[in-house]
N, C-alpha and C positions, 0 to 999 in steps of 0.2 A: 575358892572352887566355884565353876560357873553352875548356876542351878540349872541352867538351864537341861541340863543332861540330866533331873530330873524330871521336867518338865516331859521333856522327847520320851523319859519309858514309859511315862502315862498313856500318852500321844500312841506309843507302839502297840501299846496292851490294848488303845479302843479301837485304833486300825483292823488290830487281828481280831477282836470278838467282832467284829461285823463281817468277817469271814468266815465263821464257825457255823458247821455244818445244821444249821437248827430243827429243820426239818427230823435227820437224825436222830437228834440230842430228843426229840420230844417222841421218836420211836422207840427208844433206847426206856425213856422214861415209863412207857407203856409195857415195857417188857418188864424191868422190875416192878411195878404195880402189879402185874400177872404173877411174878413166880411170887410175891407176898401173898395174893389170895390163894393160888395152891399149894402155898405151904413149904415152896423149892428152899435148899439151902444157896446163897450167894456167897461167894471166896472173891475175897481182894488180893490184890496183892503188888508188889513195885520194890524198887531199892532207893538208896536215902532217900534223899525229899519225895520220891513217889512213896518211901513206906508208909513217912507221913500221913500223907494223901490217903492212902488206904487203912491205913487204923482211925483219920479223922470219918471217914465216910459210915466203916462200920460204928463207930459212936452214933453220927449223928441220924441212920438209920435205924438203929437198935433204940434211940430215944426218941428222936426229934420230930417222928411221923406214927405215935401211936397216938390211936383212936379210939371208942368205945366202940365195942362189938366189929371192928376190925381185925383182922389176923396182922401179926406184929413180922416184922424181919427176922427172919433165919438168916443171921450174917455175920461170918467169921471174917477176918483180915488175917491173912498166911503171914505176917511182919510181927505178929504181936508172942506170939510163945517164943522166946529166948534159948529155953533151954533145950528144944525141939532144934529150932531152928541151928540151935551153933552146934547141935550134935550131929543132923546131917549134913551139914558144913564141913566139920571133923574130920566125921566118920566114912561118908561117901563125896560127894562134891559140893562146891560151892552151885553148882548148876542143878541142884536134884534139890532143894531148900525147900522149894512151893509144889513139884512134882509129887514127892513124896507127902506131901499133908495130903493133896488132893487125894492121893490112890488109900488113904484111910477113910475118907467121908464122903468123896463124891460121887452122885447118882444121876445116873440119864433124866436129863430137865432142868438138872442144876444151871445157875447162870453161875458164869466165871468173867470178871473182869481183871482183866491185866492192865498196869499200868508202867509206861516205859516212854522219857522223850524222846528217847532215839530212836526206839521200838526196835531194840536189836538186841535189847539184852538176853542170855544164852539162857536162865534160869526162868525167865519169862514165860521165852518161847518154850521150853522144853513141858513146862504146865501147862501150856495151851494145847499143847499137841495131844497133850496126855487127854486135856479135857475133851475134846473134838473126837478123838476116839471113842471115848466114854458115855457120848450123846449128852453133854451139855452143850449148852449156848454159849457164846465167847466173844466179850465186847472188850473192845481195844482203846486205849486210850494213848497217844500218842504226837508228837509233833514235827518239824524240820518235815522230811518228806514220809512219813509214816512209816520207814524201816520197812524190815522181814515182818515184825507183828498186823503192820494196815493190811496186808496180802495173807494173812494168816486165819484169821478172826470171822465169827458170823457178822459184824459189826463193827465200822471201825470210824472212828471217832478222831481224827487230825487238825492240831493246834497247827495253823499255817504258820508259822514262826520259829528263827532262827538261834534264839536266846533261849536258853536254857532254863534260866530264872523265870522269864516272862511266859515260856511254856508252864513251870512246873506253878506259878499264880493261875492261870486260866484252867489247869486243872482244878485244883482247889475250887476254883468258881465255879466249876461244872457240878462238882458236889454239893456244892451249896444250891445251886441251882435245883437241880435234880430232888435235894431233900425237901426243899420248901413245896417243889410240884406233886413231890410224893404224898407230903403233909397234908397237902387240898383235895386231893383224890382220897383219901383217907378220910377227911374231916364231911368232905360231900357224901360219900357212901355212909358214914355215919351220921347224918343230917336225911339221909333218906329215909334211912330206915326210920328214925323217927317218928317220922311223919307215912307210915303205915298205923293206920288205926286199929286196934285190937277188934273194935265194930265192924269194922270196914272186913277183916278179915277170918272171924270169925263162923260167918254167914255164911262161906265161900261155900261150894262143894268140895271135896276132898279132891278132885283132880284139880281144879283150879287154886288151890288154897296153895299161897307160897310154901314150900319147903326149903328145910337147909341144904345146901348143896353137901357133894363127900366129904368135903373141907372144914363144912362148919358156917362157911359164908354164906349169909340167906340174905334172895335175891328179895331188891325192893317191890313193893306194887306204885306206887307214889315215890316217883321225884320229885323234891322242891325246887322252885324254879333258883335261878340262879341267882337274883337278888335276894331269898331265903336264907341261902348259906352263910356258916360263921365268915364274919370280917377277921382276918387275923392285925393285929396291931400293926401300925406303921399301912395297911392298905391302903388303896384308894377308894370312893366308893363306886361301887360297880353304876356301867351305863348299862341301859337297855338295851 
């Protein structure tokens, strides 16, 4: 067998990440940082290898980006209850599966991410529609020319690419991506705070004296500069 045809899906997968909307991908990431420090619930959701995708995301959210005195992720994946899931399968349609979780828990502010390569799938869109009604936010993950979901979504996010597989790895990388950006936003905020002195703030007058926000999250007086921050393993070390 020629390897070489492994070689070329390498080749495919770096062609297409140098396509990817970054810009985006790094407002996208801003957005979930926001609905963590207000406390919003986030819904994943996808079919086969995108369920994947969406129960690996809420793991690695749910762990992989807590911090000290950070608020943690409010975040379900709609793939992961079974017995939910195959009863509204059953009982009403295979197309109502993530519709119906949604209209149990979801609330204006929530962010909903859908994930689909085709962005056409029926049960997808039908939770997104529901969400956008409902005044969540709605970030699309999608590939090949972005479906009914790129057109649908406050947010949409398209793997430029015609393979299936090679979309459904660049997803996965966006999660990974996504969580480790999450994790540094996180780890800084908690690295500021820090570095507010109890002297320092003490003294204040009461209208100038930081307070906790509604949330819980209290705002820094002192940010550390940028070479301060935790190095996470495997880093580089920061330039100036």
């Amino acid at each position: 067998m020629d390897q070489y045809q492994y070689q070329q899906y390498a080749t495919e997968i770096a062609l297409t990440l140098d396509l990817l909307p970054w810009e985006t991908i790094h407002e996208m990431v801003q957005v979930l940082h926001q609905a963590r420090l207000e406390g919003r619930q986030i819904f994943v959701m996808g079919n086969g290898g995108s369920a994947s995708t969406a129960t690996h995301m809420a793991c690695d959210l749910s762990k992989n980006t807590a911090a000290a005195g950070t608020p943690r992720f409010r975040i379900m994946a709609l793939t992961d209850n079974m017995a939910l899931f195959s009863a509204l399968a059953n009982d009403l349609a295979y197309e109502d599966v993530f519709a119906e979780q949604l209209a149990n828990f979801l609330q204006p502010g929530d962010v909903v991410v859908a994930i689909s390569t085709s962005g056409n799938s029926p049960n997808v869109l039908k939770a997104v529609e529901l969400a956008r009604t409902s005044g969540a936010f709605t970030i699309g993950w999608t590939g090949y020319n972005g479906g009914k979901l790129a057109r649908l979504v406050d947010m949409s996010i398209v793997v430029p690419n015609d393979c299936v597989e090679q979309i459904e790895d660049i997803h996965m990388m966006l999660e990974h991506m996504a969580t480790k950006a999450l994790r540094r936003l996180a780890q800084r905020d908690s690295a500021a705070r820090a570095f507010v002195s109890p002297v320092l703030t003490s003294g204040l007058p009461e209208a100038v004296a930081p307070r906790p926000s509604r949330n819980g999250h209290s705002p820094a007086v002192v940010r550390p500069a940028l070479a301060d921050l935790p190095v996470e393993p495997g880093d580089s070390a920061r330039q100036p």
